[in-house]
C-alpha positions in Angstrom: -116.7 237.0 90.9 -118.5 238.2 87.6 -117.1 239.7 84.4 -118.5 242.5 83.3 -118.3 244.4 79.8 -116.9 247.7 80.6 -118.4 248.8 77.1 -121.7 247.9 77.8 -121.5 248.3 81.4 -121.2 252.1 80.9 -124.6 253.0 80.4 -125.3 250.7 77.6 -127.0 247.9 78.7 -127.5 245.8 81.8 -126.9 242.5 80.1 -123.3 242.9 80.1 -121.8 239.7 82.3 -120.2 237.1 81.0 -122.6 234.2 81.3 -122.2 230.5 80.2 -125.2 228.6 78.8 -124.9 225.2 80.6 -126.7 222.8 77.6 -124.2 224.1 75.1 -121.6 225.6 76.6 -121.9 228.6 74.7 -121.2 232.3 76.3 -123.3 235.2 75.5 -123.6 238.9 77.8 -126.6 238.4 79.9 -127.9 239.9 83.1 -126.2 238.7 86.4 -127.6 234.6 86.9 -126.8 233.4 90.1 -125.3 230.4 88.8 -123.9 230.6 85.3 -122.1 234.4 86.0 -120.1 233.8 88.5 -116.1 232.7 87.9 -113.6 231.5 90.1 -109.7 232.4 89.4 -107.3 228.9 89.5 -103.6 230.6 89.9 -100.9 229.0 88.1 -97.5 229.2 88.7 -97.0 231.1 85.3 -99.0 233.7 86.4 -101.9 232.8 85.0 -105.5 231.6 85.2 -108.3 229.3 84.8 -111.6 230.6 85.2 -114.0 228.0 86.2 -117.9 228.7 86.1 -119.3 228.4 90.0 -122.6 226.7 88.2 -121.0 224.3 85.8 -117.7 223.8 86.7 -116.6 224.7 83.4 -113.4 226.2 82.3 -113.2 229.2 79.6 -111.9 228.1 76.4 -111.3 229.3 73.0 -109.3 228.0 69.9 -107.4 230.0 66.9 -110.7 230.0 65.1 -112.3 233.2 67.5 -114.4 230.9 68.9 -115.0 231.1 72.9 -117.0 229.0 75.3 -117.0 226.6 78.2 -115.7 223.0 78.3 -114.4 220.3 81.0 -111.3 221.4 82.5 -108.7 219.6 81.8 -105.6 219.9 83.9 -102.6 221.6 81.4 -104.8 222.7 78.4 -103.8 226.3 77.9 -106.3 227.2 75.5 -107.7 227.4 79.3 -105.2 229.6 80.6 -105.8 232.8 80.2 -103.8 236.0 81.9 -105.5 238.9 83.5 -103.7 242.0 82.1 -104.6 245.2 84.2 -105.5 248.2 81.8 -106.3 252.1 82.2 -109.4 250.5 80.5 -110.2 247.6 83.0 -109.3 243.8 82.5 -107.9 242.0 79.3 -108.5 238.6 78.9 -105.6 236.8 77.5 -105.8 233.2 76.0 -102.0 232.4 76.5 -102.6 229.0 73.3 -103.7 231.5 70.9 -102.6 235.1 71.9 -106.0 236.3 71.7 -107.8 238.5 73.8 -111.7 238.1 75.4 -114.3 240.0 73.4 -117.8 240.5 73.1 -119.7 242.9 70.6 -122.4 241.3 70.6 -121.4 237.7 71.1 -118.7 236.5 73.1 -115.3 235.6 71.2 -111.9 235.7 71.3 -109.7 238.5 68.5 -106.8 240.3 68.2 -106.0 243.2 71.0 -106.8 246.4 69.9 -105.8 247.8 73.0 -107.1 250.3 75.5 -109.1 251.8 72.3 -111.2 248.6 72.1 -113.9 248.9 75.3 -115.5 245.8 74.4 -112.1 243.9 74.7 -111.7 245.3 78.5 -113.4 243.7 81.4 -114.5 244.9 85.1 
C-alpha cells in the first residue's frame, strides 16, 4: 500500500507519497516509485503497526527529536510502532515511543497532533 498526503493530495501536488530514500534512509513526498512507496502493515498484538518499506525492507522510525526516517527493523523497538488512528480527515500516524504523529509540510517528520485541523498530519 502507499501513503499519501491528503493535504497535498487534494489538488496540490502529485508528489505527495511517502517515499524512502534507500542510500540514507531519509523520507521525503515524492511521486509514486515502484519500489521505495509502497508499505506493508506488521499487526501487533497491541494494536499496532510496523510499516516496512516493500523496496528496502526498512521500518518507519522516528525519535523525540521530530526527526522521521527508515532504519533496520528491529523486533520490539517502538519508536517503530506506530498506530493507525482513523480520522474524518484520513489516517494519523502515531509513534506509540514518542506520542507524536506523522507529518510532512514540506519534509517528512514527526510533531505534535493538531488534530483533524492539521491536513498535512492526515494520511490516505
Amino acid at each position: 500500500m502507499t501513503w499519501q498526503d491528503a493535504a497535498y493530495n487534494h489538488g496540490w501536488s502529485s508528489s505527495s507519497f511517502l517515499t524512502e530514500n534507500p542510500y540514507n534512509n531519509s523520507l521525503h513526498l515524492g511521486e509514486v516509485d515502484v519500489h521505495y512507496s509502497y508499505w506493508t502493515d506488521t499487526a501487533h498484538s497491541d494494536g499496532g503497526y510496523t510499516e516496512v518499506n516493500e523496496g528496502s525492507g526498512n521500518c518507519l522510525d522516528s525519535n523525540y527529536s521530530g526527526q522521521a526516517y527508515t532504519h533496520n527493523c528491529l523486533s520490539g523497538d517502538m519508536y517503530q510502532r506506530w498506530y493507525e488512528i482513523s480520522t474524518n480527515s484520513g489516517w494519523c500516524l502515531w509513534d506509540l515511543q514518542t506520542g507524536k504523529v506523522l507529518d510532512a509540510n514540506p519534509t517528512v517528520y514527526t510533531n505534535t497532533n493538531y488534530g483533524d485541523g492539521d491536513s498535512y498530519q492526515r494520511w490516505e
